[in-house]
C-alpha beads as a LAMMPS data file, in Angstrom:
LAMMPS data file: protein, C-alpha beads

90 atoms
89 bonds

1 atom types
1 bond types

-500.0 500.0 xlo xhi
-500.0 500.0 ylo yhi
-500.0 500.0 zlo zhi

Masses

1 110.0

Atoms # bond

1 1 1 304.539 -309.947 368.138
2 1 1 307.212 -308.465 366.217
3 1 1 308.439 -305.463 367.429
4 1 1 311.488 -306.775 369.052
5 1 1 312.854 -307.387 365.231
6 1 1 312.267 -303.641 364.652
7 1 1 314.859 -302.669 367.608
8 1 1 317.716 -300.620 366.319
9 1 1 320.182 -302.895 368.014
10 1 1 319.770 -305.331 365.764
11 1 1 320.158 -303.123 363.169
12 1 1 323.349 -305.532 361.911
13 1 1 321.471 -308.728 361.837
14 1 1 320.317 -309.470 358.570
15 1 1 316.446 -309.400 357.516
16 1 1 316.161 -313.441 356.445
17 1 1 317.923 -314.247 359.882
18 1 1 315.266 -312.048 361.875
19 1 1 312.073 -313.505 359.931
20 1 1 313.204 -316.683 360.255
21 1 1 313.623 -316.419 364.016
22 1 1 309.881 -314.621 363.686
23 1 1 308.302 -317.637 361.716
24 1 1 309.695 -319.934 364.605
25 1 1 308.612 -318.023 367.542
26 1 1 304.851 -318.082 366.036
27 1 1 305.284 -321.286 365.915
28 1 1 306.263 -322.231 369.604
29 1 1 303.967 -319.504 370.486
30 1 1 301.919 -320.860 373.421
31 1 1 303.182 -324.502 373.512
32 1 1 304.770 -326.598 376.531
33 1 1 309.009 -326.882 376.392
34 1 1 308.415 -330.741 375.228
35 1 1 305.939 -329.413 372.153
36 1 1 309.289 -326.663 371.706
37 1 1 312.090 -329.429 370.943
38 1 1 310.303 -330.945 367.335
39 1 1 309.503 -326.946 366.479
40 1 1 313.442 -326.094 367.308
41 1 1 314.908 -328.903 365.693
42 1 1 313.110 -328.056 362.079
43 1 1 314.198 -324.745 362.403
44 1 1 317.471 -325.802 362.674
45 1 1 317.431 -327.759 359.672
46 1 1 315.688 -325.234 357.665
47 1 1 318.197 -323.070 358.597
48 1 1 321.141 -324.996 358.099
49 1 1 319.714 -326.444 354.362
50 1 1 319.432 -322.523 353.548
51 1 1 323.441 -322.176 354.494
52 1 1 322.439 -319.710 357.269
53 1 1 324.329 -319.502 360.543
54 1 1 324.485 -317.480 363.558
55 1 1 327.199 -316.442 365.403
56 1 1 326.751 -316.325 369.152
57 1 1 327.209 -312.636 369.327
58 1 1 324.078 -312.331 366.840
59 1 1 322.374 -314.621 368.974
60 1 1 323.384 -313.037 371.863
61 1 1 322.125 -310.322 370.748
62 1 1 318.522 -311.050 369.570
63 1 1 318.142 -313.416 372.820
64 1 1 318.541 -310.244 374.799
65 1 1 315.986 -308.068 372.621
66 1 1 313.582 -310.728 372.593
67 1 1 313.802 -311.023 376.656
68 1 1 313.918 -307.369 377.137
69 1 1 310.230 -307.368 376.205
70 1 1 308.726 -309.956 377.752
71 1 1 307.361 -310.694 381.361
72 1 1 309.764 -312.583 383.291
73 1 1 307.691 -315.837 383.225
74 1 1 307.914 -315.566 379.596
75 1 1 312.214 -314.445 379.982
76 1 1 312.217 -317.791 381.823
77 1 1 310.399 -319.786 378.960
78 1 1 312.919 -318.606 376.758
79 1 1 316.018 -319.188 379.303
80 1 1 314.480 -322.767 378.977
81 1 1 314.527 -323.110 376.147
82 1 1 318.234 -322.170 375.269
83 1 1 319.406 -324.458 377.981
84 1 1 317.267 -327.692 375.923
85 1 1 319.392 -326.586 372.735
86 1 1 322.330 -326.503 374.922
87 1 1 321.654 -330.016 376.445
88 1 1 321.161 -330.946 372.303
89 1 1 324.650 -329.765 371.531
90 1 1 326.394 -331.749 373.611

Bonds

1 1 1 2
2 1 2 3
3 1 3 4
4 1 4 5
5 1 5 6
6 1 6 7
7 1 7 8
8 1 8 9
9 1 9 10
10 1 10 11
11 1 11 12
12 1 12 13
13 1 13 14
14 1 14 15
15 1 15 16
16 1 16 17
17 1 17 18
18 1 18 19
19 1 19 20
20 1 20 21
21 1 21 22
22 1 22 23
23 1 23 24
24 1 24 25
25 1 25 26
26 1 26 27
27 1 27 28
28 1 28 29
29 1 29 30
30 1 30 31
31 1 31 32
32 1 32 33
33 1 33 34
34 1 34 35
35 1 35 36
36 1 36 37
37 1 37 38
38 1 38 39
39 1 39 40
40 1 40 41
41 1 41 42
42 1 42 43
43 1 43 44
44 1 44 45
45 1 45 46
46 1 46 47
47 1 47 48
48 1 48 49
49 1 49 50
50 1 50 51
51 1 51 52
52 1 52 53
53 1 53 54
54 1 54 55
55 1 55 56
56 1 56 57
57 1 57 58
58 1 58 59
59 1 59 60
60 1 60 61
61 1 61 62
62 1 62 63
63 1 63 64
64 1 64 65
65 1 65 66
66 1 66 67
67 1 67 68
68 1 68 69
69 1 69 70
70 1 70 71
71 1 71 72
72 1 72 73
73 1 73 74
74 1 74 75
75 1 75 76
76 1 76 77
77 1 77 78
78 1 78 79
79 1 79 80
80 1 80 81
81 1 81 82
82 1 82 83
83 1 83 84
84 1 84 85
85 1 85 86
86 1 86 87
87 1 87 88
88 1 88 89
89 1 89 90
């Protein structure tokens, strides 16, 4: 389940940022988008209370690794699931 983290285009991103992206995608893995949003908004937190931030081109960046392997349902799920954080934002 992690081999996108080991694609050399993320070769910038930092280690802690990829496994903690890893430990939240096992935990959404196989669950509905409303089971997603309490999974999402701990990592969040988590990630905020350990002072680390993305910037959108890093997230850009891993979205598109993380899609690039995946069937297109499962490019969808995650397409969802960007647009729920988006609709948290606001």
């Amino acid at each position: 389940m992690d081999d996108w983290m080991k694609d050399p285009n993320l070769s910038g991103i930092p280690a802690e940022k990829l496994q903690m992206l890893q430990s939240m995608a096992s935990m959404g893995n196989g669950k509905g988008p409303n089971e997603l949003l309490p999974i999402l908004m701990a990592a969040a937190n988590t990630s905020r209370e350990k002072g680390m931030q993305f910037s959108d081109a890093e997230m850009d960046l891993i979205i598109q690794v993380m899609k690039s392997s995946r069937s297109p349902e499962e490019a969808a799920k995650i397409d969802r699931m960007l647009q729920m954080l988006k609709l948290m934002k606001r």
